[in-house]
ZAMARGU-4260 file (C-alpha; in steps of 0.2 Angstrom, whole numbers, plus 5000, padded with zeros to 4 digits):
<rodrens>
0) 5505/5536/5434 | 5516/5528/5447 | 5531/5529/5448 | 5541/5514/5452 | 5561/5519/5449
5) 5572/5534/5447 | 5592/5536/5447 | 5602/5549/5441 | 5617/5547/5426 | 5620/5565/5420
10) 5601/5568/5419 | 5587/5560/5428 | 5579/5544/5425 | 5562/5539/5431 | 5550/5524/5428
15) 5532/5525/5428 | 5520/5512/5427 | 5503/5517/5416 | 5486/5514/5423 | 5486/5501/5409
20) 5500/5491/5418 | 5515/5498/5404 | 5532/5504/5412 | 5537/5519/5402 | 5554/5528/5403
25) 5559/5545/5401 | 5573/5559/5408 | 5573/5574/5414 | 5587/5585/5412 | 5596/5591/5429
30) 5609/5605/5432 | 5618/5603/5449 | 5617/5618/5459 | 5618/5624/5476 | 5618/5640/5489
35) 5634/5646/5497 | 5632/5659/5512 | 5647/5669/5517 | 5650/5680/5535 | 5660/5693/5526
40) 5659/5692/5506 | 5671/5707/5503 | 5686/5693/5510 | 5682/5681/5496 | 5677/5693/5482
45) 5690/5685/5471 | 5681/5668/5473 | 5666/5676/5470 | 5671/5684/5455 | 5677/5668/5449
50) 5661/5658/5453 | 5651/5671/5442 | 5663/5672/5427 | 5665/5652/5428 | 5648/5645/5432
55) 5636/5659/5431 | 5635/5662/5451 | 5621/5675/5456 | 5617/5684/5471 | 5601/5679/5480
60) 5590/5676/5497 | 5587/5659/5501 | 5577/5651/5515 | 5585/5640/5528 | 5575/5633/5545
65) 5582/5648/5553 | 5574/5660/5543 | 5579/5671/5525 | 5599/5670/5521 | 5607/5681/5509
70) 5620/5671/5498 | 5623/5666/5481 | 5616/5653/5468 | 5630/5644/5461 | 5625/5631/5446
75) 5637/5619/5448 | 5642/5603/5458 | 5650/5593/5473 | 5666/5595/5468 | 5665/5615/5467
80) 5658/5615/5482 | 5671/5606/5492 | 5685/5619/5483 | 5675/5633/5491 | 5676/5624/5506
85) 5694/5622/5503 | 5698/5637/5499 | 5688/5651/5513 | 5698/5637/5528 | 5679/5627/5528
90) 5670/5645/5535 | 5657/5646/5520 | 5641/5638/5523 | 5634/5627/5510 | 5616/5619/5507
95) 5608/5609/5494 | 5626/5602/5488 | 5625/5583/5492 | 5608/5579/5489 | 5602/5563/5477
100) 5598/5574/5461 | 5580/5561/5458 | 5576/5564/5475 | 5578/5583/5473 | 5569/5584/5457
105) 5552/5572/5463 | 5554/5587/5477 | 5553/5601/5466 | 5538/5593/5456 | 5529/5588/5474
110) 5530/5569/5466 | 5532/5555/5477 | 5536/5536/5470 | 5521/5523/5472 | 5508/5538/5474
115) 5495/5543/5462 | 5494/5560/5470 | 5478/5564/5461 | 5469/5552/5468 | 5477/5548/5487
120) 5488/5558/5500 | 5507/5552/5506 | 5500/5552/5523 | 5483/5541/5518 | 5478/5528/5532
125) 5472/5516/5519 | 5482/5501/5513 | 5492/5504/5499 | 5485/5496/5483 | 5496/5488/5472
130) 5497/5487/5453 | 5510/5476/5453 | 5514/5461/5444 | 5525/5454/5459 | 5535/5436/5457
135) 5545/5427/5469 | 5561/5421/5465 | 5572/5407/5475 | 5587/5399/5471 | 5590/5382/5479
140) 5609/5380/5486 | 5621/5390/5495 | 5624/5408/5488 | 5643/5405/5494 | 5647/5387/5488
145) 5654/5385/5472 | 5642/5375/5466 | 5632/5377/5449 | 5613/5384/5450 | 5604/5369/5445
150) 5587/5372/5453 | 5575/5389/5454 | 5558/5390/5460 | 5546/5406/5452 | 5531/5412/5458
155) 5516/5419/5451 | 5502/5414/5447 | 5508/5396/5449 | 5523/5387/5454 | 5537/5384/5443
160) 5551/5372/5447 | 5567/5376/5436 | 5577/5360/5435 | 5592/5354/5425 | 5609/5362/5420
165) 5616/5378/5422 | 5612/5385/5407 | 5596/5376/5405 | 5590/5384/5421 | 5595/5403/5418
170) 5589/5402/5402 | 5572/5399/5408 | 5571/5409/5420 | 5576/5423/5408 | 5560/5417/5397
175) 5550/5417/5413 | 5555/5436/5417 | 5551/5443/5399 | 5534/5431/5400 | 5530/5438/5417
180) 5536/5455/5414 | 5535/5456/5434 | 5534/5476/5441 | 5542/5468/5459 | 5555/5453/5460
185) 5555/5446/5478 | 5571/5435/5479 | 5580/5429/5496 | 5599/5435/5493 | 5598/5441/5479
190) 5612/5453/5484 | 5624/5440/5485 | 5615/5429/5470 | 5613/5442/5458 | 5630/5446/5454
195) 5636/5428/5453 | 5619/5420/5439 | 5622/5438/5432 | 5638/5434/5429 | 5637/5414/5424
200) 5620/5418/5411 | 5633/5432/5404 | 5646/5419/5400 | 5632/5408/5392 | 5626/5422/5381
205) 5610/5423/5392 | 5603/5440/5396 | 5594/5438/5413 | 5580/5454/5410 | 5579/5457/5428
210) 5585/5476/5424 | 5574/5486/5409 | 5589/5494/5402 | 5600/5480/5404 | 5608/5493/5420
215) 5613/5489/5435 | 5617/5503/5449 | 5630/5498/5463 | 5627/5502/5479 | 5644/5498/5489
220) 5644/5488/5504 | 5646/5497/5521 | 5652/5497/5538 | 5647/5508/5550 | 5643/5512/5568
225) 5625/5513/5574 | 5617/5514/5591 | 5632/5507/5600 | 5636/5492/5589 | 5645/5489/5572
230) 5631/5487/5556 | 5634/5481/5540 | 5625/5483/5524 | 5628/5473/5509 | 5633/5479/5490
235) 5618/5477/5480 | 5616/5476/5461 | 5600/5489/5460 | 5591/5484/5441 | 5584/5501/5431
240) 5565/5499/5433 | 5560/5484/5442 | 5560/5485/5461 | 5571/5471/5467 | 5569/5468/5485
245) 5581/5454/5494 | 5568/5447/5505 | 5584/5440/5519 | 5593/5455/5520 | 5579/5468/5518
250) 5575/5472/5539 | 5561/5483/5532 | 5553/5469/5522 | 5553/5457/5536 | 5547/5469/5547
255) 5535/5477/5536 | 5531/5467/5520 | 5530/5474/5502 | 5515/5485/5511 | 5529/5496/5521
260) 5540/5498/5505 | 5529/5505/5497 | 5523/5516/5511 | 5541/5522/5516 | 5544/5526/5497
265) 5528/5538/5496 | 5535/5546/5514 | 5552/5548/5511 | 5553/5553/5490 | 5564/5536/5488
270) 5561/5524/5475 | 5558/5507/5484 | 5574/5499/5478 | 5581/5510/5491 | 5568/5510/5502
275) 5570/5494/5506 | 5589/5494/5507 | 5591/5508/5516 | 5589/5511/5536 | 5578/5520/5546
280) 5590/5534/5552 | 5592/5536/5533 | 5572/5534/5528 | 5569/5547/5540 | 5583/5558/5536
285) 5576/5558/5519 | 5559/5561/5522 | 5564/5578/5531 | 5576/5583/5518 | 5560/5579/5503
290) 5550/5590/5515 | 5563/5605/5519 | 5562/5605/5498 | 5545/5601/5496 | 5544/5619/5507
295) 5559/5628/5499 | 5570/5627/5512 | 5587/5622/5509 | 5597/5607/5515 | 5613/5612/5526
300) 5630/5603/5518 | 5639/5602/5534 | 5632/5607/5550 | 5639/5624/5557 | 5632/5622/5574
305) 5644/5612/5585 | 5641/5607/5604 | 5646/5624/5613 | 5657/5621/5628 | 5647/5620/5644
310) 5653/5616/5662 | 5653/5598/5669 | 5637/5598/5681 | 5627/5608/5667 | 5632/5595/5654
315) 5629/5582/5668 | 5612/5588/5675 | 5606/5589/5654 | 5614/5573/5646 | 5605/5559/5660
320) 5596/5548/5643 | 5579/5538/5649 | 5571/5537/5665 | 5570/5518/5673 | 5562/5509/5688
325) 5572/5493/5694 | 5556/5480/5694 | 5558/5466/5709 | 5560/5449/5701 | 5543/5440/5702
330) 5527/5433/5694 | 5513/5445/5695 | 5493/5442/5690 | 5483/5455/5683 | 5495/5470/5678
335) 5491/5484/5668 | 5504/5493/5654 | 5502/5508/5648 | 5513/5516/5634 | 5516/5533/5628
340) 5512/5531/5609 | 5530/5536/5599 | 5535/5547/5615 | 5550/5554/5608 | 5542/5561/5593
345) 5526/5565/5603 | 5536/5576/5615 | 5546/5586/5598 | 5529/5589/5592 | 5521/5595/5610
350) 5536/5605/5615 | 5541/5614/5597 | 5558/5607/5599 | 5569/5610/5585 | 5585/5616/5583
355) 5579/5635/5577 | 5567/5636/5591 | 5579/5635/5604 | 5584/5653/5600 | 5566/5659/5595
360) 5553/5648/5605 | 5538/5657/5598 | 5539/5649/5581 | 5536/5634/5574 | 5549/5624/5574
365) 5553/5613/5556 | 5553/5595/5566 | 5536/5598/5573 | 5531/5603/5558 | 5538/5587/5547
370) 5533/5575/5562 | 5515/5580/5565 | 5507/5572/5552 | 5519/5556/5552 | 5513/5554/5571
375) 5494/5555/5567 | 5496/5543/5555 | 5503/5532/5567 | 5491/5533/5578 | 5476/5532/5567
380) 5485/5515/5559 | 5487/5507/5577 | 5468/5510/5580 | 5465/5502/5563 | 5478/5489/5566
385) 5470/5482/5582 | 5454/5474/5572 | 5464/5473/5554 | 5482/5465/5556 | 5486/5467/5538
390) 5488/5486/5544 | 5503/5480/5556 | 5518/5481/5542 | 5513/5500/5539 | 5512/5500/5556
395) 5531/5492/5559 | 5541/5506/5545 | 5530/5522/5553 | 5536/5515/5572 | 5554/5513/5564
400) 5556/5530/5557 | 5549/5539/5571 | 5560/5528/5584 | 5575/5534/5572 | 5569/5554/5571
405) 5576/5556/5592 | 5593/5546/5589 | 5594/5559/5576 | 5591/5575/5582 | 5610/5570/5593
410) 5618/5563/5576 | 5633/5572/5573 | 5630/5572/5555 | 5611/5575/5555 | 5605/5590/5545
415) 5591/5598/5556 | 5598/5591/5571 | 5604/5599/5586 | 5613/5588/5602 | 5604/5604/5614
420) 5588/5598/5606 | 5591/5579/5610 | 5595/5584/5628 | 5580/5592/5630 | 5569/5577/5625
425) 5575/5564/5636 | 5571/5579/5649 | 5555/5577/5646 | 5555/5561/5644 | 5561/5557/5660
430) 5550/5571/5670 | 5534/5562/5659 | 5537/5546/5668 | 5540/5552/5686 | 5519/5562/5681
435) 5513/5545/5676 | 5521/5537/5691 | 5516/5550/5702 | 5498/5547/5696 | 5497/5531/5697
440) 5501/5531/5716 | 5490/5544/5720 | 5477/5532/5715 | 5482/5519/5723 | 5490/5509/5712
445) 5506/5499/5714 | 5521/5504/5701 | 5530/5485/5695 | 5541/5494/5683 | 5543/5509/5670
450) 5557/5507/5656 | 5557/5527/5644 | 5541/5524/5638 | 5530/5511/5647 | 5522/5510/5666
455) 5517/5494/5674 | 5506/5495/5686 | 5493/5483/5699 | 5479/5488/5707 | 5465/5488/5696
460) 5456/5491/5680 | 5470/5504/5673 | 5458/5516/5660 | 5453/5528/5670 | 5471/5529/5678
465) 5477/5531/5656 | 5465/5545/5652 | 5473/5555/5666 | 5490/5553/5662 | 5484/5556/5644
470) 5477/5573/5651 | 5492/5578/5663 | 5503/5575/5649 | 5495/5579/5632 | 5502/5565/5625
475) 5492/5548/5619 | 5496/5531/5626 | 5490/5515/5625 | 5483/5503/5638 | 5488/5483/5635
480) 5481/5472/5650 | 5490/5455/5657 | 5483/5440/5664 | 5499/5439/5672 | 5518/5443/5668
485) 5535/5438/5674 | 5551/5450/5677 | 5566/5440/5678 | 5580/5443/5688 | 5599/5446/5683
490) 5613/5436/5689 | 5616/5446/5703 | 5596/5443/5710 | 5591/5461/5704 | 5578/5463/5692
495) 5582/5463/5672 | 5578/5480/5664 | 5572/5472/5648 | 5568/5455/5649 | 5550/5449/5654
500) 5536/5439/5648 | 5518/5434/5650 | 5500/5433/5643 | 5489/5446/5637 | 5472/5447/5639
505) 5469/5440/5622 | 5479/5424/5625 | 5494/5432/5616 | 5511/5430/5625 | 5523/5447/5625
510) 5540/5443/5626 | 5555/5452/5628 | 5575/5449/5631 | 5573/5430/5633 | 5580/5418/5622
515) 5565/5415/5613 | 5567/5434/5606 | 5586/5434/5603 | 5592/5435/5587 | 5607/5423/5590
520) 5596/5411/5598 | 5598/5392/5590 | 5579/5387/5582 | 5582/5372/5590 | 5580/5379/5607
525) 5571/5395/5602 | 5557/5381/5596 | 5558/5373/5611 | 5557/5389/5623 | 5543/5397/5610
530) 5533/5379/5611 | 5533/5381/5631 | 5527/5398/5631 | 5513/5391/5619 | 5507/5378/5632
535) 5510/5395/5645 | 5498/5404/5635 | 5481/5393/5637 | 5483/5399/5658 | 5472/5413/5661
540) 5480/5412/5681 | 5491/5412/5692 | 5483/5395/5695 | 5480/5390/5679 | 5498/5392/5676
545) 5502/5382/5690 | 5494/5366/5682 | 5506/5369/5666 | 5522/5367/5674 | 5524/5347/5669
550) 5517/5349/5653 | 5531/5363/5651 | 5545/5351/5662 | 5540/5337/5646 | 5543/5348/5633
555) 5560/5353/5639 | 5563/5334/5644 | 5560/5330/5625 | 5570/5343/5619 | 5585/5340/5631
560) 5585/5318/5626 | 5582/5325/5608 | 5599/5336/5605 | 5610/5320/5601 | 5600/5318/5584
565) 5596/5335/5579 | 5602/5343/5561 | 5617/5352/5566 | 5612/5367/5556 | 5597/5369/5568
570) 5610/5373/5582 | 5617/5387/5571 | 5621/5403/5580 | 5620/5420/5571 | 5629/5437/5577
575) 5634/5450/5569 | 5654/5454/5571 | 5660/5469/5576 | 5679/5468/5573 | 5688/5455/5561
580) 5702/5453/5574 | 5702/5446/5592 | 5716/5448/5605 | 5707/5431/5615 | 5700/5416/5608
585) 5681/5415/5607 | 5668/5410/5594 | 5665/5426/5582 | 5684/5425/5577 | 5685/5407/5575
590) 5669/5410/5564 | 5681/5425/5555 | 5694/5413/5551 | 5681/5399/5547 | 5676/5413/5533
595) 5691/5418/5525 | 5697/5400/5524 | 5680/5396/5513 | 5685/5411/5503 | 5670/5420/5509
600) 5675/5440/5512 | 5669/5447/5529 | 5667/5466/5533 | 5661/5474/5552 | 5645/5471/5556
605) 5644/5457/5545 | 5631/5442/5552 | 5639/5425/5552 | 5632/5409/5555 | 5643/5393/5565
610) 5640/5379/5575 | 5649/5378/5589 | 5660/5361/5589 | 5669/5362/5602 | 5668/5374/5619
615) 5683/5373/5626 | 5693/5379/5612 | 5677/5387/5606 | 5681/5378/5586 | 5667/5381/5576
620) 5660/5375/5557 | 5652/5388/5547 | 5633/5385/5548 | 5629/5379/5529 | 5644/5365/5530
625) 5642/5361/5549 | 5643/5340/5552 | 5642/5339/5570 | 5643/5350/5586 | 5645/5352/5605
630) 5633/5343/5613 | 5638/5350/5634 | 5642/5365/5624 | 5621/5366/5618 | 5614/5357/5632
635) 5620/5372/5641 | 5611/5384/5632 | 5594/5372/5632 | 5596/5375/5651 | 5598/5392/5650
640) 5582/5393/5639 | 5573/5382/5653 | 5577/5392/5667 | 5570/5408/5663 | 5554/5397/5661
645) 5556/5388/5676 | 5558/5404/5685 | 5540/5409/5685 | 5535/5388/5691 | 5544/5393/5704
650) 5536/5409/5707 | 5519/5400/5706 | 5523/5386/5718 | 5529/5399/5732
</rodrens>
C-alpha cells in the first residue's frame, strides 16, 4: 500500500492507494502528548501534581541526543505546554510538543508516504516508480483578472480542450476529474486558481472533485527571512487525498519533477502536498526530526542552548564563513574543476560534528548519523546520473536538502542545531580548500580560482591531482573538464566571485552569475544572451572561439534592431520584493503600487512581474496588462547582456 496523503483533524487521516490502483481512507486515533524535563522538580511540585490529577502525567526517562533524561510523560497538548512554560518563567525543557501529529504517527509505525517498505528502502538509488494516474490541468487567462474561465486544457491520456461558458467549462472539468479519478493533479497556479473556480463552480452548484472528501486544508501565506533576503510562500488550498502540485510556484517541482516529490516524501515522512510546498530548510528539518523518532529520541520544543558569550578575537577567529580566491579576469583554455561533493554535509559526517559531540567527541553524533546515508545516496545517484539524466531531478531535492542541513546547524530555531557546530564547519571548510590548493601547486599546477567548495586549476590532465585531494582530505569530489572558461571582471577591473562561463568538454556551456542565469533577466534578452553562448559552444578553442565572434556580433545586431517590435510582456522583469514601502523612487515600488491599484494583494518576498515604461521616473505596467515600454531603458540592458560576451572576443583577439 502507498500512501499518498495524511493530515490531522482530532485523529489522523491517511490515504493509501491499493496495488489495485483504489484509494482507501482510514484514521487513526491520536492523543497529544509530550516530555517535560525539570532542573529542580521539588520547586514545581504543585504543577506537577496538577499535571498528574488533570491529564494523567507520569514519571519517566526519555532519550534526547544528549543521552537518557529523567522527566515526566504528560498526555496532553500545545496549549499545556506553553502554560508550563508560562508558569516555571520558561526554565522547563519541553520535547515532542509542536510536532505534525501524521508525521509523528508514520514515525512511530517506521511508514513513509510513496514507499512500499516491503519491497524497497527510503534511501533506494532506483527511480521511483509511479502508480499514478497523473493529469495536467491549465487554465488559459490570468489568474488575477476578473475575467470568467472560459477555456481549460486536461491532460491524460489525450488532450482535451474545455471551451465555452463558465459553467459549461467547470462542469466538465468536474466530469473529467471523476472520469479520470487522477491520483496527482499538475496544474500551474493553482494556488491562486483554486480558490477562485472553487468558489465560481460552488455558486453554480458544481462540486469540482479535486478533493476526495470534498476538504480542503489551508496552509497560510507567509513571509519570512531566509539566507539574507525576504521569501514568500503562498496560501494553498491542500485537497484530502489527491496530491496537487502547483507546477509555477512549486521550486522543488521545477527543480526536481514529480520524481523528486516523491523522493523528498519518502526522505522526510511528509505527504507530497507538503513536499512540494514546503522549502528545503523545512524538508530537511523534517527528515531529522522523522529520524530522531524513527529512533526514539525526542524533539526539543525550544532550544535551551544559546550562543555562550565569548571575547571578540575568539568569536572573530571562529565566525570567518567560506574560503575564496580572487580569480584575475580573463579567458582561459584547458582548465580543470574540481568539487567537493556536498562539502558541508561531507565535513559533519567526517568530523562527527554535532551539537552533543562537542562536549563528548568520542560518540557518534546524531547529524552524522542522519546525514550518512542521505550523502551516499547522493553520491551514488550523481554517478548514475552522468549516463542517465532522468536521475537529475532526484539528484536536484537530495543536493537541496543537504545544501540546507549546514545553514541549519546556525538557525536560531533549529532543533539539533548548534551555532558552535556551524562555526566549526566553515573551519574546515576553509582549511579543506587551502589542502587542495596547496596540492595543487605542489604539482605544478596554476590555481585560476576556488569559491567554498570548487578549485580551478591549469596545468594539465587534473585526475591524478583529484585522487590526492580526495586522499588528503577524505572527502569525495568530482572532476569537470573545460575547453575553455571566462572569469568576468566587476566594475572596479577585479574579478567577479561568481560570475563565469565556458564550455565543457562535452560541448555543454556552464554558466554562472550572467544574465543568461538571472532570475530577473527579460526572455528577450536572456534568449538572445543564451542563443550566443549556443553559437560559443560549437568552439573547442581558444581559436575556434575566435572565429565566432561575428556570428555572435549578428545575433546581438538582430536582437538590438528587433527591440522596437518585440511583445512587451517579453521584456517583463521579475523580482521578488522585499518591503511594500520605499523611501526613493525605483521600479519594485512602482510595481507595488501598480499591484494594489489592480486590487492584487502583495506580501514580502512576493515576486512581481512589470515592464518598465519609463526610466527616468522608473513608471512601470504590471507584466500581464503591459502595452508598451522603454526602449533606451532596454537597450541598456541588451548591452549589458552583450558585454559580458563581448568580454571574452576581446580576450581572444588580445
Amino acid at each position: 500500500m502507498w500512501i499518498t496523503d495524511t493530515c490531522y483533524r482530532d485523529a489522523v487521516e491517511i490515504w493509501e492507494l491499493s496495488p489495485g490502483g483504489i484509494t482507501r481512507h482510514r484514521t487513526v486515533p491520536c492523543t497529544p502528548s509530550f516530555y517535560l524535563h525539570l532542573d529542580d522538580p521539588a520547586v514545581h511540585w504543585e504543577l506537577l501534581e496538577a499535571l498528574e490529577s488533570d491529564y494523567g502525567a507520569e514519571e519517566c526517562t526519555f532519550r534526547t541526543v544528549h543521552g537518557d533524561c529523567e522527566g515526566y510523560y504528560v498526555p496532553a497538548g500545545r496549549e499545556v505546554a506553553m502554560a508550563i512554560e508560562r508558569q516555571t518563567g520558561f526554565h522547563a525543557d519541553l520535547y515532542n510538543v509542536d510536532l505534525r501529529p501524521d508525521h509523528r504517527h508514520l514515525a512511530g509505525e517506521g511508514r513513509v508516504p510513496c514507499c512500499n517498505e516491503e519491497a524497497e528502502s527510503r534511501f533506494s538509488p532506483e527511480l521511483p516508480s509511479f502508480p499514478f494516474r497523473t493529469i495536467d490541468v491549465q487554465i488559459r487567462g490570468i489568474p488575477f483578472s476578473k475575467d470568467p474561465v472560459r477555456s481549460i486544457d486536461v491532460v491524460h491520456e489525450r488532450h482535451e480542450h474545455l471551451i465555452g461558458g463558465e459553467t459549461a467549462v467547470l462542469a466538465d472539468l468536474a466530469g473529467l476529474i471523476t472520469a479520470i479519478d487522477p491520483h496527482v493533479v499538475l496544474f500551474p497556479h493553482s494556488d491562486l486558481w483554486l480558490p477562485r473556480i472553487l468558489s465560481s463552480a460552488g455558486e453554480r452548484g458544481i462540486v469540482l472533485p479535486f478533493s476526495r472528501s470534498g476538504r480542503y486544508r489551508k496552509l497560510a501565506e507567509k513571509s519570512y527571512w531566509s539566507y539574507g533576503r525576504t521569501e514568500y510562500r503562498a496560501g494553498s488550498l491542500i485537497p484530502d487525498g489527491r496530491i496537487l502540485i502547483d507546477t509555477t510556484q512549486s521550486f522543488h517541482y521545477r527543480e526536481s519533477g514529480l520524481a523528486g516529490i516523491i523522493l523528498g516524501a519518502r526522505l522526510t515522512g511528509l505527504a507530497p502536498n507538503l513536499t512540494a510546498r514546503f522549502t528545503s530548510g523545512t524538508l530537511i528539518s523534517a527528515y531529522e526530526v522523522y529520524e530522531a523518532l524513527r529512533m526514539g529520541i525526542a524533539v526539543p520544543f525550544r532550544k535551551s542552548d544559546p550562543e555562550a558569550v565569548r571575547r571578540f578575537c575568539d568569536l572573530k577567529a571562529a565566525d570567518r564563513g567560506g574560503m575564496m580566491f580572487q580569480p584575475v579576469p580573463g579567458l582561459y583554455d584547458e582548465v580543470s574543476e574540481i568539487d567537493f561533493t556536498s562539502l558541508y554535509p561531507s565535513i559533519i559526517v567526517l568530523y562527527n560534528l554535532s551539537p552533543e559531540t562537542l562536549a563528548q567527541p568520542g560518540r557518534k553524533g546524531f547529524l552524522p548519523l542522519v546525514l550518512e546515508p542521505l550523502l551516499a545516496l547522493r553520491k551514488e545517484i550523481k554517478v548514475r546520473k552522468v549516463s542517465d539524466p532522468s536521475y537529475a531531478g532526484i539528484d536536484s531535492i537530495l543536493k537541496w536538502m543537504l545544501v540546507t542541513c549546514f545553514g541549519y546547524t546556525g538557525y536560531k530555531n533549529a532543533k539539533f542545531g548548534q551555532i558552535e557546530v556551524h562555526e566549526k564547519i566553515t573551519g574546515h571548510a576553509r582549511n579543506i580548500l587551502l589542502t587542495a590548493k596547496e596540492c595543487a601547486e605542489e604539482m605544478g599546477f596554476d590555481v585560476l580560482h576556488g569559491i567554498v567548495d570548487c578549485l580551478w586549476v591549469r596545468g594539465g590532465p587534473a585526475a591524478a591531482l583529484e585522487a590526492w585531494i580526495e586522499e588528503k582530505t577524505g572527502l569525495h569530489t568530482t572532476l569537470d573538464f573545460y575547453d575553455w572558461i571566462v572569469f568576468l571582471p566587476m566594475p572596479d577591473g577585479f574579478g567577479a566571485y561568481n560570475r563565469y562561463y565556458g564550455r565543457l568538454s562535452t560541448g555543454e556551456i556552464k554558466v554562472r552569475g550572467i544574465m543568461a542565469r538571472r532570475g530577473d533577466t527579460p526572455p528577450y534578452i536572456r534568449t538572445m544572451q543564451e542563443s550566443i553562448l549556443s553559437v560559443m559552444s560549437k568552439a573547442g578553442s581558444r581559436t575556434e572561439l575566435k572565429g565566432l565572434e561575428e556570428r555572435a556580433r549578428r545575433i546581438y545586431r538582430e536582437a538590438e534592431s528587433g527591440l522596437a517590435d518585440a511583445p512587451p510582456s517579453s521584456l517583463a522583469i521579475r523580482r521578488q520584493v522585499s518591503r511594500l514601502t520605499y523611501s526613493h523612487s525605483c521600479p519594485e515600488a512602482s510595481a507595488v503600487a501598480a499591484c494594489r491599484d489592480a486590487g492584487i494583494g502583495v506580501e514580502p518576498g512576493m515576486e512581481i512581474g512589470y515592464v518598465v515604461t519609463d526610466a527616468r521616473t522608473w513608471s512601470v505596467e504590471l507584466d500581464w496588462v503591459a502595452r508598451r515600454f522603454d526602449r533606451g531603458y532596454y537597450m541598456r540592458l541588451l548591452w549589458k547582456a552583450w558585454e559580458e560576451i563581448a568580454f571574452a572576443f576581446g580576450q581572444v583577439r588580445e
